[in-house]
C-alpha positions in Angstrom: 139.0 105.7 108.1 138.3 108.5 105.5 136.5 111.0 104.1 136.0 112.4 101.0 133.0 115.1 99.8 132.3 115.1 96.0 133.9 117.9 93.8 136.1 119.3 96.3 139.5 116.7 96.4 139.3 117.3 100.0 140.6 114.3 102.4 139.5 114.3 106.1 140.8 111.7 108.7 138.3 110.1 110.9 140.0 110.6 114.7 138.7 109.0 117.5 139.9 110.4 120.6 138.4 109.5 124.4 134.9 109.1 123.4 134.5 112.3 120.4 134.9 111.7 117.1 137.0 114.3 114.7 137.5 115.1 111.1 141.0 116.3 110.4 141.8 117.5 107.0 145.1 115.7 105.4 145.1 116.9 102.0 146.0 120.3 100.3 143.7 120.4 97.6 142.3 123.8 96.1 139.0 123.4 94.9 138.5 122.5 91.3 134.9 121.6 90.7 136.2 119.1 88.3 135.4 115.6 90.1 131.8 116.0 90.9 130.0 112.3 91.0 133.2 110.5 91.3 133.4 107.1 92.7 135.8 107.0 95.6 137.4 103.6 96.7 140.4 102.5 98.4 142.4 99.8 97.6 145.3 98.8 99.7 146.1 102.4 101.6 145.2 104.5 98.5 142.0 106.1 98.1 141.6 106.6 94.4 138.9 108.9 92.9 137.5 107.8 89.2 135.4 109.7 86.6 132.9 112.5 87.9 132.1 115.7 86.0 132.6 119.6 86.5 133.0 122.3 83.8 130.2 121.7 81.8 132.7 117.8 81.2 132.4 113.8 82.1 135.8 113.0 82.4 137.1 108.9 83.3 140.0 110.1 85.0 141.2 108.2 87.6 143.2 110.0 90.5 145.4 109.0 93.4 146.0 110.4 96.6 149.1 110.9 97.9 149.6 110.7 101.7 153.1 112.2 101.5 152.4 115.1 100.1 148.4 115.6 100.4 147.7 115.6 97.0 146.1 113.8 94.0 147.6 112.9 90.8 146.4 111.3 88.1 147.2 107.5 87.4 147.1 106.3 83.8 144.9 104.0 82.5 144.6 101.7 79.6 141.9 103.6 78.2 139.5 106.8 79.5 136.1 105.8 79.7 134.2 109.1 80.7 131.4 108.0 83.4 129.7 109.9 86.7 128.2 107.7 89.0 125.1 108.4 89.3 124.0 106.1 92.4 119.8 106.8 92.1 120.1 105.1 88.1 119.7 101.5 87.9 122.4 101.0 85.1 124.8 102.4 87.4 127.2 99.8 87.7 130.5 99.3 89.0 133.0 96.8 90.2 136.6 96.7 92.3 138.2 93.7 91.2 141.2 93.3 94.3 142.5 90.1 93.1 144.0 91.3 89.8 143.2 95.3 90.8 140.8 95.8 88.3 138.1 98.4 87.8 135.0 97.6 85.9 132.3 100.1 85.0 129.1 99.8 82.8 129.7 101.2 79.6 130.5 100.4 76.2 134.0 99.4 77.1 135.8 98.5 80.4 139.3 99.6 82.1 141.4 96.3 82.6 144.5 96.7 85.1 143.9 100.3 85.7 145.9 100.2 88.8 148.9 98.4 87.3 151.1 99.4 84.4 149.7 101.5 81.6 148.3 99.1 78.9 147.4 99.8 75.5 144.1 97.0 75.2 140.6 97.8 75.5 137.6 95.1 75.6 134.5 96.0 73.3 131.6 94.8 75.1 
């Protein structure tokens, strides 16, 4: 299991050892303010980061971390849809599609196949 606090990219590794509980931190990340309000999720064994806001921005970037080298990177979309999750609003919705590894988001448009190949189609809705 993992851990991830908003804004920071840091990673932390939930170890059980004996009967204590620790937080190990796996990633290398320098602070960048940039991913406050992001929604976290994991999908197979990557934990993915999408959208937030820092620097006076909303971005809909959606980020990847990799184990190998305790960092994130940036995975391309089909199209950015800027969006903070905001978990106390009501029209704060979102949705993890793991059959065909989809992410949905409410909004005026939606992200189809964001975890595949790159696509170049966006659905008005």
């Amino acid at each position: 299991m993992f851990l991830c606090t908003s804004g920071t990219g840091r990673v932390y590794k939930m170890v059980i050892e004996q009967d204590s509980l620790q937080l190990v931190r796996i990633d290398k990340t320098y602070f960048n303010g940039y991913n406050f309000e992001s929604l976290y999720f994991n999908l197979d064994s990557t934990i993915f980061s999408y959208g937030g806001y820092g620097f006076w921005h909303i971005n809909g970037d959606l980020r990847m971390f990799i184990h190998d080298v305790g960092e994130w990177d940036i995975k391309p979309t089909n199209i950015n849809v800027p969006r903070m999750i905001e978990f106390d609003k009501p029209d704060n919705f979102h949705y993890l599609d793991t059959m065909t590894r989809s992410l949905y988001v409410a909004g005026p448009k939606w992200i189809k196949d964001p975890i595949k190949a790159n696509h170049s189609t966006a659905v008005q809705i």
